[in-house]
C-alpha positions in Angstrom: 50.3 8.9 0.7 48.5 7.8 -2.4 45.4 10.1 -3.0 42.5 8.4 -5.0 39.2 9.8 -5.0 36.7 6.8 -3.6 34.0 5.4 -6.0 30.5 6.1 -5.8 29.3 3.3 -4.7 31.7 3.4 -1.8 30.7 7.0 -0.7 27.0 6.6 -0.7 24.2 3.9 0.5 21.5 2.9 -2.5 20.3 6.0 -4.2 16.8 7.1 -4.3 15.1 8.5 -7.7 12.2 10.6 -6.8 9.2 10.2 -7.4 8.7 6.8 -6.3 5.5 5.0 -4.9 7.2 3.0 -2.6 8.7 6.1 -0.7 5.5 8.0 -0.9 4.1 4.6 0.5 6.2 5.6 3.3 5.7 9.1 4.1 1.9 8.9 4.1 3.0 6.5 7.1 4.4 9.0 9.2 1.3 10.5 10.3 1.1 12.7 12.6 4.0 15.0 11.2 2.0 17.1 8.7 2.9 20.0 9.6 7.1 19.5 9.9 6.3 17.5 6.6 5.2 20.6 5.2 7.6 22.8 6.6 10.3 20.5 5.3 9.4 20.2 1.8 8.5 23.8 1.3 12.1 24.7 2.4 13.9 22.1 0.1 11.5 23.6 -2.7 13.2 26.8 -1.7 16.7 25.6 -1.9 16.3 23.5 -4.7 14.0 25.4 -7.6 15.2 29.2 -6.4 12.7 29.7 -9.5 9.6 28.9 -8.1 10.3 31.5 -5.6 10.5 34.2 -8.0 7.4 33.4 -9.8 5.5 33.5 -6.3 7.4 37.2 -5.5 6.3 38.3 -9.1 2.6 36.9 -8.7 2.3 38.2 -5.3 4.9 40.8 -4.4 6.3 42.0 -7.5 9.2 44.7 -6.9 10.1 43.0 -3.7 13.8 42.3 -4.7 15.0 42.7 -0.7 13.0 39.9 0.8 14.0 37.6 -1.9 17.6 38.4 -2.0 17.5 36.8 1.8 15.5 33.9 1.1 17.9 32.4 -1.6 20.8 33.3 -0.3 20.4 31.1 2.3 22.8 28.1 2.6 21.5 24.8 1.3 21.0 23.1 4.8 18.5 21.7 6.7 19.2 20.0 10.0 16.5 17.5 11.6 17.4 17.3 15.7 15.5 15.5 18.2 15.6 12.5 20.2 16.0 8.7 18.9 12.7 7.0 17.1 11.1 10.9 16.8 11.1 9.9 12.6 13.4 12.2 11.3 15.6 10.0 9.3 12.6 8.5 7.9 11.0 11.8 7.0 14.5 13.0 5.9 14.5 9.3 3.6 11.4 10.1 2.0 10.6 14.0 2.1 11.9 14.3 -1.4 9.0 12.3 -2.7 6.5 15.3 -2.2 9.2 18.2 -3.5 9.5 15.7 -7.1 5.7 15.4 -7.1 4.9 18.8 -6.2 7.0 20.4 -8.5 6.9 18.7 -11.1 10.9 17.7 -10.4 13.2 14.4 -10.5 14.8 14.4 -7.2 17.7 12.4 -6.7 18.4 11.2 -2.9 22.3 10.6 -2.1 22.5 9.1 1.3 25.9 9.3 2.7 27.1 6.0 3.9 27.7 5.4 6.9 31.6 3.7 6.7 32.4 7.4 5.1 33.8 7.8 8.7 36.6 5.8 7.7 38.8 3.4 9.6 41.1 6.0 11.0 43.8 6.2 8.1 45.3 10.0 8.0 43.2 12.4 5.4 40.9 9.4 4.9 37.7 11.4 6.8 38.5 14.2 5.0 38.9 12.9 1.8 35.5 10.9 1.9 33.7 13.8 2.9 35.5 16.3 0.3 34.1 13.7 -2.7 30.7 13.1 -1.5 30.1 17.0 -1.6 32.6 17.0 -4.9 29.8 13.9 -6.4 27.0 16.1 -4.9 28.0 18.9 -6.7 29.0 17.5 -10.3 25.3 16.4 -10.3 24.1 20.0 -9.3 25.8 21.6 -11.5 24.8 19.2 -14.4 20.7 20.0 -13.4 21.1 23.7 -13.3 19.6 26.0 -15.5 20.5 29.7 -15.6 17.3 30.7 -17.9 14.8 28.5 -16.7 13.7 25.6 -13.9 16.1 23.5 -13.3 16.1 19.7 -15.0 16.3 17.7 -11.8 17.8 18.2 -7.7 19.7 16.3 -5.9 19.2 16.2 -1.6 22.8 14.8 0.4 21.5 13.0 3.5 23.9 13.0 6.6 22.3 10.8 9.0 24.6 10.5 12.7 25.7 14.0 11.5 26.9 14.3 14.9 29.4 11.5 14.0 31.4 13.8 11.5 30.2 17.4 11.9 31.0 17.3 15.8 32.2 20.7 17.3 36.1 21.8 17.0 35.8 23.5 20.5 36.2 20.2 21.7 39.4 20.1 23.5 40.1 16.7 23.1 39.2 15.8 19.0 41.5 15.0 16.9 43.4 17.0 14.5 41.8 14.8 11.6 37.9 15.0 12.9 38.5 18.8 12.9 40.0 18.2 9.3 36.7 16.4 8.8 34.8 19.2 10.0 36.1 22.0 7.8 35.4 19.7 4.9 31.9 19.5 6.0 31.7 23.5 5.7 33.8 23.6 2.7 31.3 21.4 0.9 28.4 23.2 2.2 29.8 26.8 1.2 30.8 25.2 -2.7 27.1 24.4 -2.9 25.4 27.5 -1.4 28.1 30.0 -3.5 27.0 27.8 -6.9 23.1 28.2 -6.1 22.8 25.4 -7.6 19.8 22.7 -7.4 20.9 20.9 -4.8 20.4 20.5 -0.7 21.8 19.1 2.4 20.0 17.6 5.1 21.5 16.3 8.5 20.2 14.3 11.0 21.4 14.2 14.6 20.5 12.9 17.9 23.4 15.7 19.4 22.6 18.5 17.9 24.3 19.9 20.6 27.6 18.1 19.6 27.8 19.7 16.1 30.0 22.7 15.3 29.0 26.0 15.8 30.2 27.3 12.1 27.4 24.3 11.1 24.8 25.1 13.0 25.1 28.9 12.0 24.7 27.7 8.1 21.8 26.0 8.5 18.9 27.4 6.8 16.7 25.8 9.5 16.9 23.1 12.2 14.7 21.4 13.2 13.6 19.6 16.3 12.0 16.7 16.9 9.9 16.2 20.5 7.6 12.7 21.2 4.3 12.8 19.6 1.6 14.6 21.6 -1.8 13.0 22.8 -3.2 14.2 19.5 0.2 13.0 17.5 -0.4 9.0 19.1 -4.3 9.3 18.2 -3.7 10.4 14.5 -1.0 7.3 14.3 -3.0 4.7 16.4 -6.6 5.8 14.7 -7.0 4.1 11.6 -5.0 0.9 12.8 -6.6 0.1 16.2 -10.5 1.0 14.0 -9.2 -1.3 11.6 -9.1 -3.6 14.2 -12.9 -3.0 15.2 -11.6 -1.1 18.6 -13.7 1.7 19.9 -13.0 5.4 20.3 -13.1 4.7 23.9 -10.5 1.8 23.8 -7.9 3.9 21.4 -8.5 7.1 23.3 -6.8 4.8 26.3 -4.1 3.2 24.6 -3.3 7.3 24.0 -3.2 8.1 27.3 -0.9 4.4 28.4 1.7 5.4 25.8 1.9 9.4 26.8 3.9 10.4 30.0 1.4 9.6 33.2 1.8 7.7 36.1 5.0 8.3 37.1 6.8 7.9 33.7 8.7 11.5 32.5 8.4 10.3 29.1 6.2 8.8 26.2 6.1 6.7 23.4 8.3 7.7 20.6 7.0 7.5 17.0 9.4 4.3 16.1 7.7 2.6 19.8 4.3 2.6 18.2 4.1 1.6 14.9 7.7 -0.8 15.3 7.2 -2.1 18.5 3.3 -1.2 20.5 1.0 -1.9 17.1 3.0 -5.4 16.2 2.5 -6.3 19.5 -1.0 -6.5 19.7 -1.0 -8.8 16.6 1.6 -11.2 17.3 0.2 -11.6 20.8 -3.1 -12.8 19.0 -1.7 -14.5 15.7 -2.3 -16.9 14.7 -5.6 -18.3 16.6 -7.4 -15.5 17.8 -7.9 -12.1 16.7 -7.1 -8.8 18.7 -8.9 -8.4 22.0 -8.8 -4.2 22.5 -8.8 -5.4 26.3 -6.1 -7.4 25.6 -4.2 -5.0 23.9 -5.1 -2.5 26.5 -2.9 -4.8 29.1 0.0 -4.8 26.9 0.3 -1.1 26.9 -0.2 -0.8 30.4 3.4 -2.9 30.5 4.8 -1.2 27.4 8.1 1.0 28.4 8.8 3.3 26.0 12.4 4.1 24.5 14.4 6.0 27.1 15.0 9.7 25.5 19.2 10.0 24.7 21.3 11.8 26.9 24.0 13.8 26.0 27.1 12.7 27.9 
């Protein structure tokens, strides 16, 4: 079988340069996630500028050579888990804004396309997914500096990770999805052993579907739940005020999109500001302006995405 490495532009979606104003636009929208947003970005600071954590361990706890051994030897992967609409492929989109501005690095976003799973050919899965790590790291290596900070990073996004990462114990996968799968850690392992400036991040709705050698080189995962009563205020605050509504009136659309009367389930991020917010305008536009009682009505009705079920 003829063997040719795919292009570029076949293995990845648009790229992203970091910083840009139009991505930070976009993760000063997801409010309501500070603190996984901080979480998130300190960790890929971790994996990508190893240097940064030396200068802190000299500032702070010079001679501390065992604690930071374990810190950055950790594998270069980050998983984001949690249900559908929770924002991590969002946050996971535009997360490396903050690490380029707060760091003073260009960060280089490769999202993996989505036809790398291939239309079933032999070695095809397997091959896509050996050069998007092989691309992935040829950049790397081309940033790193062994003196001092690195010139750039480079984050690989994974979204649907459960799609090619999903567990060999399966009994019935295929013999070429488990080929996939040992491409996956093969590319993971060639950029952890190289500590070079570069992450992974993965996004699944399964995280319960991915293989165990995976899950065990993550250097965190991360779930996702629904946004808490506080979580749909800080999102529905400054649009529904906007709007001239009272504390009163938002403090009730809070408690129509949380899980109450009878519903096991609340709105998901995605349900308010895609689906709940736009409602309220288009339902006025374009003769009348928002009535909060109005508005109130329509989330009374509102039915929230149902969470996804693992078969």
């Amino acid at each position: 079988m003829e063997n040719i490495k795919p292009s570029f532009s076949e293995l990845f979606e648009q790229i992203i340069n970091f910083p840009d104003p139009q991505m930070q636009q976009r993760l000063n929208l997801l409010v309501g996630l500070d603190r996984t947003k901080e979480t998130l970005q300190k960790m890929l600071a971790l994996l990508i500028d190893p240097l940064g954590i030396k200068e802190w361990t000299e500032k702070h706890h010079r001679g501390a050579n065992s604690i930071l051994s374990f810190v950055t030897r950790r594998p270069p992967l980050i998983i984001l888990a949690g249900d559908v609409g929770s924002g991590k492929s969002e946050l996971a989109t535009t997360i490396g804004d903050v690490v380029a501005r707060k760091h003073d690095l260009d960060v280089t976003l490769y999202p993996l396309s989505l036809s790398t799973r291939g239309q079933g050919r032999v070695g095809q899965m397997t091959q896509l997914i050996s050069s998007a790590f092989e691309y992935t790291l040829e950049r790397a290596k081309k940033l790193k500096s062994e003196s001092a900070k690195s010139k750039g990073a480079v984050i690989l996004l994974i979204d649907e990770a459960d799609a090619l990462a999903q567990s060999r114990e399966n009994s019935q996968m295929h013999h070429e999805d488990k080929a996939g799968v040992n491409a996956f850690i093969r590319g993971i392992d060639s950029l952890g052993n190289g500590k070079l400036p570069a992450a992974v991040i993965m996004c699944t709705n399964r995280p319960n579907a991915l293989d165990p050698a995976i899950k065990r080189r993550a250097a965190e995962i991360i779930y996702f739940g629904r946004p808490s009563d506080l979580e749909r205020f800080q999102v529905l605050e400054q649009p529904l005020t906007e709007l001239s509504f009272t504390s009163e009136q938002i403090n009730r659309i809070v408690e129509l999109t949380g899980a109450q009367n009878g519903k096991e389930y609340g709105c998901t991020f995605s349900d308010l500001v895609q689906r709940l917010l736009p409602s309220f305008v288009l339902d006025a536009y374009p003769d009348k302006p928002v009535d909060p009682d109005r508005a109130i009505e329509i989330a009374k009705d509102f039915i929230p995405t149902a969470p996804f079920k693992e078969s």
